[in-house]
VODRENRO-876833 format. One line per field, with one value per residue (C-alpha): x, y, z; residue number from 1; chain. Coordinates in nm, 3 decimals. Last residue first. Layout:
<sites>
x <- X_...
y <- Y_...
z <- Z_...
nr <- NUM_...
kette <- A_...
</sites>
This chain:
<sites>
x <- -0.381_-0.233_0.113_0.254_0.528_0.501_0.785_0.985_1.311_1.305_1.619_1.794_1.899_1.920_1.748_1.585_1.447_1.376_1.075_0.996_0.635_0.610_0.294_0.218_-0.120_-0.263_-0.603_-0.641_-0.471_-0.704_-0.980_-0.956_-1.102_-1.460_-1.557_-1.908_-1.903_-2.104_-1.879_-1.553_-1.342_-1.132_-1.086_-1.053_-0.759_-0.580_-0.565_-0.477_-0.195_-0.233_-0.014_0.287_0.384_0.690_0.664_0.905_0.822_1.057_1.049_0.896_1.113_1.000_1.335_1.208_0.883_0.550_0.197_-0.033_-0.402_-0.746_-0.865_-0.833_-1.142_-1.095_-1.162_-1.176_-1.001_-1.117_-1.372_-1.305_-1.211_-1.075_-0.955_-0.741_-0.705_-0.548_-0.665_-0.988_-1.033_-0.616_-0.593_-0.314_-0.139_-0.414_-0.287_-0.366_-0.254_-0.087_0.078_0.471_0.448_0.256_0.053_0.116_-0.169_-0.059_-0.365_-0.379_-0.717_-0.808_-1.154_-1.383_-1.278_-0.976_-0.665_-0.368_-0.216_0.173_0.403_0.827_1.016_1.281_1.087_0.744_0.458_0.101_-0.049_-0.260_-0.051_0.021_0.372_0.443_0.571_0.877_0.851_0.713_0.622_0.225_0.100_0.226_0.528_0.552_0.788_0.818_0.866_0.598_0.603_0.386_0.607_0.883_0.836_1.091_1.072_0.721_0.586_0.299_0.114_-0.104_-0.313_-0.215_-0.591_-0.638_-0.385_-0.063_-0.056_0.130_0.033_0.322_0.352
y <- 0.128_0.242_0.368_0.525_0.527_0.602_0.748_0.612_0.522_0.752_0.524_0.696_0.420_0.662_0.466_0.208_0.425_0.294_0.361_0.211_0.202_0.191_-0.008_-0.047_-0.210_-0.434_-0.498_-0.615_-0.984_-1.002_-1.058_-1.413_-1.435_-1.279_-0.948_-0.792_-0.789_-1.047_-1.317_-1.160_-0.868_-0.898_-1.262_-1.327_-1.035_-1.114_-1.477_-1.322_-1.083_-0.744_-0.731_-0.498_-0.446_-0.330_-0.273_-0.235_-0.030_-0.042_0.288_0.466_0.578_0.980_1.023_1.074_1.156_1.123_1.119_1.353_1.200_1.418_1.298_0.979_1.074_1.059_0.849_0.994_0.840_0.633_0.336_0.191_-0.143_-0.121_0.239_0.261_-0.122_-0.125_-0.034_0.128_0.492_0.543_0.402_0.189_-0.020_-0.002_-0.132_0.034_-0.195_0.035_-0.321_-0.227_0.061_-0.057_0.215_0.204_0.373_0.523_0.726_0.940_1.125_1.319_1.450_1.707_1.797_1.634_1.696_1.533_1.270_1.146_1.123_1.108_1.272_1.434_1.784_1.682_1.593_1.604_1.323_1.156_0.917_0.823_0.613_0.520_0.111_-0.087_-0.446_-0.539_-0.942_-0.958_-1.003_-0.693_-0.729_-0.521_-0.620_-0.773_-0.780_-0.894_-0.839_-1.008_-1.304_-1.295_-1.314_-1.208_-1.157_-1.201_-1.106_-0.851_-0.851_-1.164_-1.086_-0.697_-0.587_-0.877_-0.760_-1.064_-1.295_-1.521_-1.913_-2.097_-2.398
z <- 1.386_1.041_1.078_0.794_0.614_0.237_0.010_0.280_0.104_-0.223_-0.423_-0.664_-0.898_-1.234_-1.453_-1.224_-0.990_-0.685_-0.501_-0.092_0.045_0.441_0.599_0.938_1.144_0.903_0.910_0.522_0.637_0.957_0.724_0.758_1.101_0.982_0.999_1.033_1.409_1.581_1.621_1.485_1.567_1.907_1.940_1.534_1.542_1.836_1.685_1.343_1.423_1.287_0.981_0.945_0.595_0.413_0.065_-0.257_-0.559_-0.951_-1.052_-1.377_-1.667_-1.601_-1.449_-1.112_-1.098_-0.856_-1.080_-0.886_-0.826_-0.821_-1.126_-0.969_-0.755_-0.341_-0.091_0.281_0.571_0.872_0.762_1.134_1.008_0.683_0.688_1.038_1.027_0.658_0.353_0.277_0.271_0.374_0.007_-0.108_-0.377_-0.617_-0.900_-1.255_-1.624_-1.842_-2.017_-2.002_-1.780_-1.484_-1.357_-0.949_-0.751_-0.392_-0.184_0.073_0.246_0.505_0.658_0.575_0.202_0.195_0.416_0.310_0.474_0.410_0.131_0.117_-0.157_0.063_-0.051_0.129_-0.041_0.118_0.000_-0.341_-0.558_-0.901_-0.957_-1.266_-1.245_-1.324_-1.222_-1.550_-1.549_-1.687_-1.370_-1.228_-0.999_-0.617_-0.432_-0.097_0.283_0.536_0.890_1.131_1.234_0.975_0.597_0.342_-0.025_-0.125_-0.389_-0.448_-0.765_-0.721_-0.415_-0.319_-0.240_-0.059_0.241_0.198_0.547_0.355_0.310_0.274_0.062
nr <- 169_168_167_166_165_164_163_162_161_160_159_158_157_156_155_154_153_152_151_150_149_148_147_146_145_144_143_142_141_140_139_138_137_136_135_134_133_132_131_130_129_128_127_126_125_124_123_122_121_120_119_118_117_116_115_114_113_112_111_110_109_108_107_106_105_104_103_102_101_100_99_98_97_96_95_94_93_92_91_90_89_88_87_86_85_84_83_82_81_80_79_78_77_76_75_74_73_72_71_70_69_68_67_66_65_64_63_62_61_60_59_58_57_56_55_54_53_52_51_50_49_48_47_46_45_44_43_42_41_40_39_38_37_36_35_34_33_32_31_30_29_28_27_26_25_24_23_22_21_20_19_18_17_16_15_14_13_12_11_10_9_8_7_6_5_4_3_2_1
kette <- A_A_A_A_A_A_A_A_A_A_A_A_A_A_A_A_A_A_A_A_A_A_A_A_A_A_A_A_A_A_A_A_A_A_A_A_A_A_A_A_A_A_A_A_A_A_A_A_A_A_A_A_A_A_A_A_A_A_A_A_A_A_A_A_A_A_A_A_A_A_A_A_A_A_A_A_A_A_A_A_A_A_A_A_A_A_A_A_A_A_A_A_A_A_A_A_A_A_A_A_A_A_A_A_A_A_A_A_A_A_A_A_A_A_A_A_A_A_A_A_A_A_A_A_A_A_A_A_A_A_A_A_A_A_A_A_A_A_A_A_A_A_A_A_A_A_A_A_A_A_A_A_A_A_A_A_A_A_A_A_A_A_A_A_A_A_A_A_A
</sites>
């Protein structure tokens, strides 16, 4: 069996679709089956429905949570704080309170999420990071260097390609 590059964070919710190189493709399924989710985030929102930074406080911050609707169960799909290179390894971005998240509509039934990631590549990765750094080899996987977060919704299929594409390195 394959072992996918897949960031921590996403163990057991994201599956895999298609795998090439460094990119992953997938959706995002809770564990109890619902592939439809409510969509909290934090970003500056612009009218075609796509996210990006947001100045917080002294710094900036996003953030995409995805509330399953069948169970209410939370998933942290991503927080500039502490995903990727930007936020895992040089602690860029600011995290904010959930008080402080929007939930993104469509039809109010929730939308079904699809992700695109980038990962850093793990050789690169263990000869630039480990030894006497804090990282080890394995923590390539929540280094990634892309990510882009697709929403469908499944009432009225509009699709918001995009939502969340941001490069992280």
């Amino acid at each position: 069996m394959i072992e996918y590059p897949i960031p921590r964070h996403l163990k057991g919710i994201f599956t895999v679709k298609d795998f090439e190189r460094n990119s992953l493709d997938g959706k995002i399924v809770c564990e109890c089956g619902c592939e439809n989710f409510k969509v909290l985030y934090f970003g500056n929102e612009y009218k075609n429905g796509h996210i990006d930074c947001l100045k917080y406080k002294d710094g900036f911050a996003m953030n995409v949570t995805a509330v399953c609707v069948s169970c209410g169960k939370e998933h942290l799909l991503f927080d500039l704080a502490e995903h990727g290179f930007d936020g895992f390894i040089n602690s860029n971005g600011i995290k904010i309170p959930d008080n402080e998240l929007k939930e993104f509509n469509c039809c109010k039934s929730g939308f079904n999420i699809e992700m695109q990631i980038e990962t850093c590549d793990k050789e690169n990765f263990a000869e630039d990071f480990t030894g006497a750094e804090k990282f080890s080899a394995e923590d390539y996987v929540d280094a990634f260097n892309w990510l882009v977060i697709n929403l469908e919704c499944p009432n009225c299929k509009k699709t918001f390609r995009d939502f969340v594409n941001i490069e992280l390195s």
